[in-house]
N, C-alpha and C positions, 0 to 999 in steps of 0.2 A: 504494500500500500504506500503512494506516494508519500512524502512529506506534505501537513497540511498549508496550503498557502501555494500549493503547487500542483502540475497539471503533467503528464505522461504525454505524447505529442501521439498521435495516430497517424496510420499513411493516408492520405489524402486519396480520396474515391472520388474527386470532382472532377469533372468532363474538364478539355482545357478551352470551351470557350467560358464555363464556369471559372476557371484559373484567370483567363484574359481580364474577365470583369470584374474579378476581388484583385488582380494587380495594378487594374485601371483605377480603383477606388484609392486603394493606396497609393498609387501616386500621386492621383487628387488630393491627400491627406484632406477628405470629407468628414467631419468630426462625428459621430453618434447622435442623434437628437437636434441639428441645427439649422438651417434652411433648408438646406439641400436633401433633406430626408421628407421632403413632402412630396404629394403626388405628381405636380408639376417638371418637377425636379428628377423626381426616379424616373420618370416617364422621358425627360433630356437626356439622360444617363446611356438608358434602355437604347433609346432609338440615335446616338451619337452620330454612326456611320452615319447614316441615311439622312439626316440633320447636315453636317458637314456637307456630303455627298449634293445635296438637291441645293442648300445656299453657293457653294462653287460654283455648280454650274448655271444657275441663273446670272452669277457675275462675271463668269468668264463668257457666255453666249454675248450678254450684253456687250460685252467690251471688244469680244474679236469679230464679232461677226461682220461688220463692215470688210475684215481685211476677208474673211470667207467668201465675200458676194463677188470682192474683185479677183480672188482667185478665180473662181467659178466662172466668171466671165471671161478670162484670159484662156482660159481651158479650152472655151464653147466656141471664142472669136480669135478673131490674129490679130489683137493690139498687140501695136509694135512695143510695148513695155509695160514698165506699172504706172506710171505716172500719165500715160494714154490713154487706159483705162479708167483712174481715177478722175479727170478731166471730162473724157466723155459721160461716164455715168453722174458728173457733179451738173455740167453742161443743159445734160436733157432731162434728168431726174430731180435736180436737185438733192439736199443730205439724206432729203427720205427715201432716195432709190438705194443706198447702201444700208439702210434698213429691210428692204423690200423681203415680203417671206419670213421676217424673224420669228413670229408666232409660231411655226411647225417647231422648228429648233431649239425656241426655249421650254415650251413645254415636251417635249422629245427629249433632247441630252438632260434634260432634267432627271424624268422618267429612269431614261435608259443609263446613266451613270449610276442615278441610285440604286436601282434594282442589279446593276451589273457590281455593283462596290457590296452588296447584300448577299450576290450568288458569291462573288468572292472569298466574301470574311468565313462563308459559311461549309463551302469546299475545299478550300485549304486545310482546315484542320484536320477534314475529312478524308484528303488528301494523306494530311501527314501522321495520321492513325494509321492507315494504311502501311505506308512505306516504313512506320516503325516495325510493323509486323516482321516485315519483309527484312529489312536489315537490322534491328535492332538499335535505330537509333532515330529520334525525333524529327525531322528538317526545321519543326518550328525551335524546339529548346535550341539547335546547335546553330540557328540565326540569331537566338536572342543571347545566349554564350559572348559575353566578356572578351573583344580580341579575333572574335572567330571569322571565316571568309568564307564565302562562295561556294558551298560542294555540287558534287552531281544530283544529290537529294534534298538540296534545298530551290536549287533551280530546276529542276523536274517538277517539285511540290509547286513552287508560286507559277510555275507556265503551266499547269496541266490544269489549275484552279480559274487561270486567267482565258486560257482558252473554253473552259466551261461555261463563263460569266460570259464573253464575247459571244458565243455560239448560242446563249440561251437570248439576248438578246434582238441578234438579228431580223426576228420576224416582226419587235417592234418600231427597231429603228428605220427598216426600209422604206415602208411610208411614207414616213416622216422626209426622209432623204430624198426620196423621188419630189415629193411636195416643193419643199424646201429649193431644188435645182432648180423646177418647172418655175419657182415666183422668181428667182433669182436672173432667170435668162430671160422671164416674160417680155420686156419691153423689146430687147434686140430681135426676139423669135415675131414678136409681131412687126416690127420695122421689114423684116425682111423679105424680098422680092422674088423671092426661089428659093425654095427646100426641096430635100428627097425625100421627105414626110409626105403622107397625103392630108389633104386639106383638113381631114375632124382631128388629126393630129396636132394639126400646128394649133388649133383653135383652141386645144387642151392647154396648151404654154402663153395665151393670151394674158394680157391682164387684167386678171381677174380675183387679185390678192390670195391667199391660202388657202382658205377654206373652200372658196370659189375653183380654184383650183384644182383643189382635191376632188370635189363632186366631177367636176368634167374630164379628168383625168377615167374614174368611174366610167361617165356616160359615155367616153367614145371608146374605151379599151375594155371596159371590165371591172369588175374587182380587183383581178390577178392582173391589172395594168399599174397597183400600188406595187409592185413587184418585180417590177422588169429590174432585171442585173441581178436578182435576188439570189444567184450562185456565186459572185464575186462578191458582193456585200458579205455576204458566210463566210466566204473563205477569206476576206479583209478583216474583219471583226472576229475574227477565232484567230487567225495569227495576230494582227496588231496588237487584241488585248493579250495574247501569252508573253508578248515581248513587252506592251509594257509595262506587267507586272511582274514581270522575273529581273527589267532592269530597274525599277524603281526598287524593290526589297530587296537586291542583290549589292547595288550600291548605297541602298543606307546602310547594310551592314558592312560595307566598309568603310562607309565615311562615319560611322557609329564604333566602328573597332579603333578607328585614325584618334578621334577624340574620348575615346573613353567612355559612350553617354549613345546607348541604344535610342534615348528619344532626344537626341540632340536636335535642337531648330536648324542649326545648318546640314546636318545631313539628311533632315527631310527635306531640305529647298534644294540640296544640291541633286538629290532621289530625282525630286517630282521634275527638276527643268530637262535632265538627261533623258529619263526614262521616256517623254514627249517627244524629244527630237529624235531618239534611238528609235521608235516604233514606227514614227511617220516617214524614216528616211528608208525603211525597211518594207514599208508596205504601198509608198506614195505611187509603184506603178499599177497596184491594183486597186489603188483608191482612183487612179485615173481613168483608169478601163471599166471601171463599176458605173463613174459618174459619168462615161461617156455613154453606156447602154442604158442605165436611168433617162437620161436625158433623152434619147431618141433623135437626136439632132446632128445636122452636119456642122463641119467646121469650115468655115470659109474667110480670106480676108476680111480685114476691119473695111475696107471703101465699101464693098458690096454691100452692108447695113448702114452707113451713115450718111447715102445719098438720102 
């Protein structure tokens, strides 16, 4: 029998996203009894991911989307640069043409970040239950390991998790994606004097803002006309998201081993800017080839639309 005043330690039967959330608490150091223990609060707690998850992406849509529409339109047309494009879209549209279409995409990457950031947190572990079987050693403890770097089982665990998350999303984001291109090209697809489109096609990409869009998109294709590219979109969004969650948690845990301090703020800013460019530089030619079968359009010089 113990000493009184004192307690024997038991091994711990808690699942490890039960571990994740009594470590998270702890390092909130949240006190027993004090704001934070109401239902408001547990309920913050509870749903963090997804909280995070859906306020990012409402701020990052907001803010890059302009540079997305000019991408989009350099893709669809032959401006001779970016500042040609910017020019002409500011020209005939004014600052609300670089807005044009942002409704599909803010409540879209909303949606699909958060629910992809939820299949994530919730496959990985399930992931890395797995592969302990299998080898006899965690992927997640030997990430969060003091020092430790990169193995074949921790980058297998976060890409196998990222490509589940990527792959369960695509049937939502396609939609969205096809919408999103069809408002974004609207103006120049109706300016234009000649397509290899037939006529109830081009009349789908008129402008007609998003919602409009989407229904006519429907009326002259179909349903399954929200869908066009929808085998590259799968295979862009199942590779993209493996790669950029194996280099975002690959490189925090070394820029977390470099300074001592697994939730270091600089190795999650230095994670999150890498993992972005590493994924899109990886997959930018089948995000091209998606968005050019989405779109259903030719490509033709800038003079030919801005007579």
């Amino acid at each position: 029998m113990p000493p009184s005043g004192r307690h024997t330690e038991t091994p711990s039967s808690s699942t490890p996203q039960q571990q994740q959330q009594q470590q998270s608490q702890t390092s909130l150091h949240i006190p027993s009894g004090s704001m934070w223990d109401g239902p408001p609060q547990r309920w913050l707690k509870t749903y963090r991911t997804e909280i995070a998850a859906s306020s990012s992406s409402v701020l990052s849509t907001c803010l890059a989307y302009p540079l997305d529409t000019v991408k989009t339109r350099m893709q669809a047309y032959g401006f001779h640069h970016f500042t040609d494009c910017v020019q002409h879209t500011y020209r005939n549209e004014g600052a609300r043409g670089f807005w044009r279409g942002s409704a599909a995409p803010l409540f879209s990457i909303t949606l699909v970040r958060t629910v992809s950031f939820s299949i994530y947190q919730k496959t990985k572990y399930l992931y890395s239950s797995w592969l302990e079987k299998v080898t006899g050693s965690s992927p997640l403890a030997t990430s969060k390991s003091p020092g430790s770097y990169p193995t074949l089982s921790t980058i297998a665990c976060f890409g196998a998790a990222g490509a589940t998350a990527g792959a369960a999303i695509t049937s939502i984001a396609c939609p969205f994606e096809l919408t999103k291109l069809s408002a974004q090209i609207s103006v120049l697809m109706a300016r234009s004097s000649a397509s290899s489109v037939d006529d109830a096609i081009r009349r789908s990409y008129q402008q007609k803002g998003t919602f409009r869009t989407a229904a006519n998109i429907i009326r002259y294709r179909g349903f399954l006309g929200l869908y066009s590219g929808f085998h590259l979109h799968l295979l862009r969004d199942t590779l993209g998201t493996a790669i950029y969650f194996m280099t975002y948690e690959s490189c925090k845990q070394v820029a977390a081993s470099t300074v001592n301090s697994p939730t270091s703020p600089l190795a999650v800013v230095l994670a999150g800017g890498l993992c972005g460019i590493v994924s899109w530089a990886c997959v930018s030619a089948l995000v091209l080839s998606s968005d050019f079968i989405a779109r259903s359009t030719d490509v033709r010089p800038m003079e030919d639309i801005s007579n």
